[in-house]
Backbone as JSON, one array per atom type, in Angstrom:
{
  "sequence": "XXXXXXXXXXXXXXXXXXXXXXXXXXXXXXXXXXXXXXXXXXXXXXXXXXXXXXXXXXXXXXXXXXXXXXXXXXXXXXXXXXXXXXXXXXXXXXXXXXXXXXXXXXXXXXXXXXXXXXXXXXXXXXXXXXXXXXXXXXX",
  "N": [[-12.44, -35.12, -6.89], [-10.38, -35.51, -4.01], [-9.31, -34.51, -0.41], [-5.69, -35.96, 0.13], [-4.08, -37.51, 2.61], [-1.65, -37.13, 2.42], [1.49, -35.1, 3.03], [2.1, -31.61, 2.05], [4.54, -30.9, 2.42], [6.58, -32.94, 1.44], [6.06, -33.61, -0.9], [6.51, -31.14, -1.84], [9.2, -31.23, -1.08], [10.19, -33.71, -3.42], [10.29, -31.97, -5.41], [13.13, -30.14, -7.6], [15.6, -27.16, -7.5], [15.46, -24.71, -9.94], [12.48, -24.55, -9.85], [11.69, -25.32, -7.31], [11.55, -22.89, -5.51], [10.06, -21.3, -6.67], [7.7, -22.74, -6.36], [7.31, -22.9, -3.48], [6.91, -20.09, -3.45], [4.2, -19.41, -4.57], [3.12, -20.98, -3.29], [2.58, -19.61, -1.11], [1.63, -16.9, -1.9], [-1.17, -18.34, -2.3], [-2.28, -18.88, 0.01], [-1.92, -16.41, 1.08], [-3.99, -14.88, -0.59], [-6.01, -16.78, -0.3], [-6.65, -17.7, 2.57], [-6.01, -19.64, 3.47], [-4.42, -22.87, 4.89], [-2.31, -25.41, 2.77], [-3.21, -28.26, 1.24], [-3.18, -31.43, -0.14], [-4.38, -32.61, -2.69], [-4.54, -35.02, -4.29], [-2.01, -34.66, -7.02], [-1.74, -32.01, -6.84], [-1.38, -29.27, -5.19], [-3.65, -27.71, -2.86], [-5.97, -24.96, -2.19], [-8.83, -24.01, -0.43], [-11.92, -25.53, -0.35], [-13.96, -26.65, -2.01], [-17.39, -27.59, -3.3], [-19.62, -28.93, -5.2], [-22.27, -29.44, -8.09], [-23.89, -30.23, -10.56], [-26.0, -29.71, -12.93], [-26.62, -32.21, -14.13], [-26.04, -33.84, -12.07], [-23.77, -34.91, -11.2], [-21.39, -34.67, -9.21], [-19.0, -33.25, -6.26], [-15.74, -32.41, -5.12], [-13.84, -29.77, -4.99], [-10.39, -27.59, -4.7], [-10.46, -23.88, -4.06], [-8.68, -22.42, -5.3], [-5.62, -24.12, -7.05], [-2.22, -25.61, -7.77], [0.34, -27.22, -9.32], [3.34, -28.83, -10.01], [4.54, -29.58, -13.0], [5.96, -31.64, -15.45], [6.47, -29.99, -17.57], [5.93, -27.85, -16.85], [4.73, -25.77, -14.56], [1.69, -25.39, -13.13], [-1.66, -23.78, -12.74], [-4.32, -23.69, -11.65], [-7.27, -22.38, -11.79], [-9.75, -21.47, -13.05], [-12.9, -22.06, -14.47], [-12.94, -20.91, -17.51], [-10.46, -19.17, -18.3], [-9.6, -17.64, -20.73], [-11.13, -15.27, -20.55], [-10.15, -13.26, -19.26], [-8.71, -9.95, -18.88], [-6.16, -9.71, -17.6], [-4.16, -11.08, -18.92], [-3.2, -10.51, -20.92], [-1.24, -9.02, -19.68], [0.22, -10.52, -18.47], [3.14, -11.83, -19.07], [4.95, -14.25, -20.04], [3.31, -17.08, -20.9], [1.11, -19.43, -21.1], [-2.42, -21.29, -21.66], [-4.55, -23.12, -20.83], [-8.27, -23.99, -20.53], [-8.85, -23.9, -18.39], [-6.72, -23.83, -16.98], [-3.47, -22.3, -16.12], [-0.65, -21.84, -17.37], [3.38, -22.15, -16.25], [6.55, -21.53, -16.88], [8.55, -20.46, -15.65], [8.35, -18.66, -12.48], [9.87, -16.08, -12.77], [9.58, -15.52, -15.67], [7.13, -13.83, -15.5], [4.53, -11.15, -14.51], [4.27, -10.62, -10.84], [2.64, -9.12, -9.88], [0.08, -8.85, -11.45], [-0.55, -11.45, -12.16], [-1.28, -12.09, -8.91], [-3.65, -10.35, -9.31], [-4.89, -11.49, -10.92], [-5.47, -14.13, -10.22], [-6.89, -13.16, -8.07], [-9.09, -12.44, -9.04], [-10.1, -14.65, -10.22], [-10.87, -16.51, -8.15], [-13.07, -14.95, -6.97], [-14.58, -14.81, -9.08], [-15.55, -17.84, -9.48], [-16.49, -17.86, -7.39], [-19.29, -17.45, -7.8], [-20.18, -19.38, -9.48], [-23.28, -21.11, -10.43], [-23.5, -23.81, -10.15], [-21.53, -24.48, -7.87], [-21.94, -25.29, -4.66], [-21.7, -25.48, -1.74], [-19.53, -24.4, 0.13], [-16.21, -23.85, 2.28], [-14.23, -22.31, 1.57], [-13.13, -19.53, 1.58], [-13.28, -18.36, 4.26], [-12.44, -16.12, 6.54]],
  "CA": [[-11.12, -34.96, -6.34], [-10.46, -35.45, -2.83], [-8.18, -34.18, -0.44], [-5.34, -36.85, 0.56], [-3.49, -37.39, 3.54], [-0.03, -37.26, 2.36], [1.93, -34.28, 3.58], [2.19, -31.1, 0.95], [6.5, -31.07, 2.51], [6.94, -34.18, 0.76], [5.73, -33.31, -2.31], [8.0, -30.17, -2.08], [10.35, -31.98, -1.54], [10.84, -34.04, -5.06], [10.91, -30.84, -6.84], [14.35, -29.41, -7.79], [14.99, -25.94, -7.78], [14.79, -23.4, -9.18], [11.13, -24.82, -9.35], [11.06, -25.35, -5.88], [11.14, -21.57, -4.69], [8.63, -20.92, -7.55], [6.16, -23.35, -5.94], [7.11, -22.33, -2.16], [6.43, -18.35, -3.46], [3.07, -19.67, -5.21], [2.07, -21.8, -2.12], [2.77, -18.03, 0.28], [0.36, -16.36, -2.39], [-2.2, -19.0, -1.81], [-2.3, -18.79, 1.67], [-1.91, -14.85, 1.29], [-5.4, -15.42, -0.93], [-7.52, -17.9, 0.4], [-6.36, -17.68, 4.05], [-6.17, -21.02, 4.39], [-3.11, -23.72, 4.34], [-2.62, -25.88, 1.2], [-3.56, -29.37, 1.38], [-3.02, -32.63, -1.56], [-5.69, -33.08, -3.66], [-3.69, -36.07, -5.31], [-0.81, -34.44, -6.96], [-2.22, -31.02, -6.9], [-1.55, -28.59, -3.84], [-4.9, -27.13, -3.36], [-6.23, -24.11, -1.43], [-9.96, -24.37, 0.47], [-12.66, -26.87, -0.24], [-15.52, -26.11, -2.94], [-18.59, -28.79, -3.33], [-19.89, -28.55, -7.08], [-23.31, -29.95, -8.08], [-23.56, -29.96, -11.57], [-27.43, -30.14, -13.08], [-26.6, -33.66, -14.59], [-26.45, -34.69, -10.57], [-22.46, -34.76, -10.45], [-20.81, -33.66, -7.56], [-18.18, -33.35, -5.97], [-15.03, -31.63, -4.48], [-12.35, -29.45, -5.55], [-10.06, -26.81, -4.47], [-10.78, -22.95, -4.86], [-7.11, -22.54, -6.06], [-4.59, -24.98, -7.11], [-1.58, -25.72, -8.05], [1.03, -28.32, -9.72], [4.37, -29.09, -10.3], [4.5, -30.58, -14.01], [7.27, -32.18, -16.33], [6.6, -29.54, -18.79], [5.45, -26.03, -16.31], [4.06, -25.02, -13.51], [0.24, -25.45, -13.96], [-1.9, -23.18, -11.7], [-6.09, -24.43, -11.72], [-7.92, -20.97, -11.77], [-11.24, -20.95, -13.55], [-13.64, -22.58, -15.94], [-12.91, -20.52, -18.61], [-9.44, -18.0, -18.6], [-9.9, -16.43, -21.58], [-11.81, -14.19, -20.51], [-9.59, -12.66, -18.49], [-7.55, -9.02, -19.82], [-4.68, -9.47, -17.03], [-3.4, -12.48, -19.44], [-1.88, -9.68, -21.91], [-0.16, -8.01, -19.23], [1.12, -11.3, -17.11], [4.06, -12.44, -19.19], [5.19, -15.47, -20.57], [2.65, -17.92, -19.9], [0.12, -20.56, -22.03], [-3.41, -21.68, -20.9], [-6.12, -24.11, -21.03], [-9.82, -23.48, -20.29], [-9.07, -23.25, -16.68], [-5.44, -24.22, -16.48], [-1.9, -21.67, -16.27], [0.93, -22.43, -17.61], [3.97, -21.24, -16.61], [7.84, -22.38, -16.88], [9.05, -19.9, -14.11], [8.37, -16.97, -12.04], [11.03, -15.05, -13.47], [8.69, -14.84, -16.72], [6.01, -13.57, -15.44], [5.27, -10.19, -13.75], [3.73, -11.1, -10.0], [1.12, -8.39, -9.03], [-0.6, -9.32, -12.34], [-0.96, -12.7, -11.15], [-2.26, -12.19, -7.71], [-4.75, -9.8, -9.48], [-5.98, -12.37, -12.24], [-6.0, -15.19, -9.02], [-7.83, -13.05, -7.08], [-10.17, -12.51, -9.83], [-10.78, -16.07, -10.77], [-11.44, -16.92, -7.37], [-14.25, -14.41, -6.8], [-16.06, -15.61, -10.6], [-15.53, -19.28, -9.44], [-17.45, -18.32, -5.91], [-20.57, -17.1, -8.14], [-21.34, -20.2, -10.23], [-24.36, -21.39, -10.0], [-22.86, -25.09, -9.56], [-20.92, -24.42, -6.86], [-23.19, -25.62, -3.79], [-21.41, -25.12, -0.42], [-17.5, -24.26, 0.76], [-14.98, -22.91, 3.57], [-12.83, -21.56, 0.52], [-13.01, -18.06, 2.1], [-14.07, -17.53, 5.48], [-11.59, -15.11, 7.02]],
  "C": [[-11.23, -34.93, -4.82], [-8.67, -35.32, -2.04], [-7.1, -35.25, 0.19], [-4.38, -36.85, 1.69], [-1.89, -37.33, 3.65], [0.48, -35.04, 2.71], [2.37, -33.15, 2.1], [4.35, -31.01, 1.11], [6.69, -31.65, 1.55], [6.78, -34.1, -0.54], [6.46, -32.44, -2.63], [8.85, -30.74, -2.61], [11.35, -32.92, -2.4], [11.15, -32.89, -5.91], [12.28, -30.18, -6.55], [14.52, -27.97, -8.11], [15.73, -25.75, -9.3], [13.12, -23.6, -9.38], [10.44, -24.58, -8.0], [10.88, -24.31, -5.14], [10.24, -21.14, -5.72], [7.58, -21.51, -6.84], [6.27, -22.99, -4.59], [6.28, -20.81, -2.36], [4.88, -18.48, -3.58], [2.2, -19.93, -3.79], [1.95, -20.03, -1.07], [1.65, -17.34, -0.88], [-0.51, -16.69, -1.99], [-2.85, -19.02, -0.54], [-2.97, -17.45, 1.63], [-3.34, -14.65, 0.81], [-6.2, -15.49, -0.5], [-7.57, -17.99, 1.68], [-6.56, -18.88, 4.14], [-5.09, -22.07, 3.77], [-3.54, -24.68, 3.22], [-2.43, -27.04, 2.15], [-3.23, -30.29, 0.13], [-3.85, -33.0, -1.58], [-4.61, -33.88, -4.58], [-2.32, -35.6, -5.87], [-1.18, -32.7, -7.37], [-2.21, -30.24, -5.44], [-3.09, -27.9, -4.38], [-5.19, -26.41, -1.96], [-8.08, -24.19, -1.15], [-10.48, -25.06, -0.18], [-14.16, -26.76, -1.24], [-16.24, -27.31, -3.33], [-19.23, -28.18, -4.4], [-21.37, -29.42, -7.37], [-23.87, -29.9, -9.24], [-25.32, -30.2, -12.19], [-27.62, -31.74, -13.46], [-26.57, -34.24, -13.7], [-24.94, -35.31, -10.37], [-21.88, -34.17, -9.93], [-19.6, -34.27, -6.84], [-17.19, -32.33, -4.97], [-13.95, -30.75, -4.73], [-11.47, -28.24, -4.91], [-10.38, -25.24, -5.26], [-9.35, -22.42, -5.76], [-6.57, -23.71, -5.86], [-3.71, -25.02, -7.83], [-0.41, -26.77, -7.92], [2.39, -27.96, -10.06], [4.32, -29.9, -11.6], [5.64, -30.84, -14.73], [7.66, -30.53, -17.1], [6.82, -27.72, -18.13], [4.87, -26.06, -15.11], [2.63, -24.88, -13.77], [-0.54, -25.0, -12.31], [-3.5, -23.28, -12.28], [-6.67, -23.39, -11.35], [-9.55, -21.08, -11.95], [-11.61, -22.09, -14.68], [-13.86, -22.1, -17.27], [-11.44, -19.11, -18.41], [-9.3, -16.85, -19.56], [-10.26, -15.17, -21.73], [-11.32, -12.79, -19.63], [-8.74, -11.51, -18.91], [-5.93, -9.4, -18.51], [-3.7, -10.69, -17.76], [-2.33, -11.36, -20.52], [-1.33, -8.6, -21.31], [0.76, -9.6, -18.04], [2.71, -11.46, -17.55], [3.83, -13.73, -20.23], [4.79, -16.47, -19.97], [1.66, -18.35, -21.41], [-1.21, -20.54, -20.97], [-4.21, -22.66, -21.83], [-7.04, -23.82, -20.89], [-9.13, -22.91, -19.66], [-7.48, -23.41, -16.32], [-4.7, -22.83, -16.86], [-0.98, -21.85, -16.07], [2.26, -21.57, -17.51], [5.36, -21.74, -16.33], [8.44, -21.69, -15.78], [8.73, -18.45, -13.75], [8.82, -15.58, -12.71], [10.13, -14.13, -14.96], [7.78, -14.17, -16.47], [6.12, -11.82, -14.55], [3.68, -10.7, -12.28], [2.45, -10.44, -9.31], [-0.05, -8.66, -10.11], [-1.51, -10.07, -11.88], [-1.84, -12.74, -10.04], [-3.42, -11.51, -8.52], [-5.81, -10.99, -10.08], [-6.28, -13.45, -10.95], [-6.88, -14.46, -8.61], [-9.4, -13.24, -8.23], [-11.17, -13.85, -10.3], [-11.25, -16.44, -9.68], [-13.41, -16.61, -6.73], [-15.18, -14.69, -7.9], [-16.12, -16.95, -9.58], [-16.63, -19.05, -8.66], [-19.14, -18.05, -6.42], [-21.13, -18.18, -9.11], [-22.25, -20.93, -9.83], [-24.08, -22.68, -9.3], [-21.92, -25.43, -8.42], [-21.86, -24.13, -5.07], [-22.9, -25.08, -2.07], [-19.68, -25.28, -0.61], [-17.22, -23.61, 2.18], [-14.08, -22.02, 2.77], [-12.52, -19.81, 0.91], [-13.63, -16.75, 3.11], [-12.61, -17.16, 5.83], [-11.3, -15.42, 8.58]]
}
């Protein structure tokens, strides 16, 4: 994944609300987070810069948080495994994937949860072994 030069406004700017103050609030978490502005990783806002190195000798780039605008939800890119996480049976109304969170709107959810389980995923992510060099959280 790499990050692309199109402007994250613009991308705002197709979404309709009440999405669109869900993903402005999300993007002010992110920031609040990672200390560092969101950028487009393709159609993915994405928060700092993580380099991955995988033993099979693939590598690459990805954001330490991210987050999407989708047809279906709100899809927020956390971790390589969620499950494992207890703040999922106190967030709300919300789905997941491995690493993906799903969520149809703010409103469902409850928000200090959230920041907790983000912060949490961020700090596992920064300890896998495959994860080679970043900026994702210099201060």
């Amino acid at each position: 994944m790499k990050i692309t030069n199109n402007e994250v406004q613009n991308y705002i700017n197709e979404i309709s609300e009440p999405r669109k103050s869900d993903i402005f609030t999300l993007i002010e978490l992110g920031k609040k987070l990672t200390h560092k502005e969101p950028a487009l990783w393709g159609s993915i806002i994405g928060f700092g810069n993580l380099h991955y190195k995988y033993q099979t000798g693939h590598e690459g780039n990805m954001p330490l948080l991210g987050l999407a605008s989708r047809k279906q939800a709100i899809t927020l890119y956390l971790s390589f495994n969620l499950e494992q996480y207890p703040q999922l049976s106190k967030l709300g109304k919300h789905s997941i994937g491995k690493g993906c969170l799903y969520i149809k709107k703010l409103s469902d959810i409850n928000m200090d949860v959230l920041e907790s389980l983000i912060s949490d995923t961020m700090k596992d992510t920064m300890k896998l072994s495959f994860i080679t060099d970043n900026d994702s959280l210099g201060e």
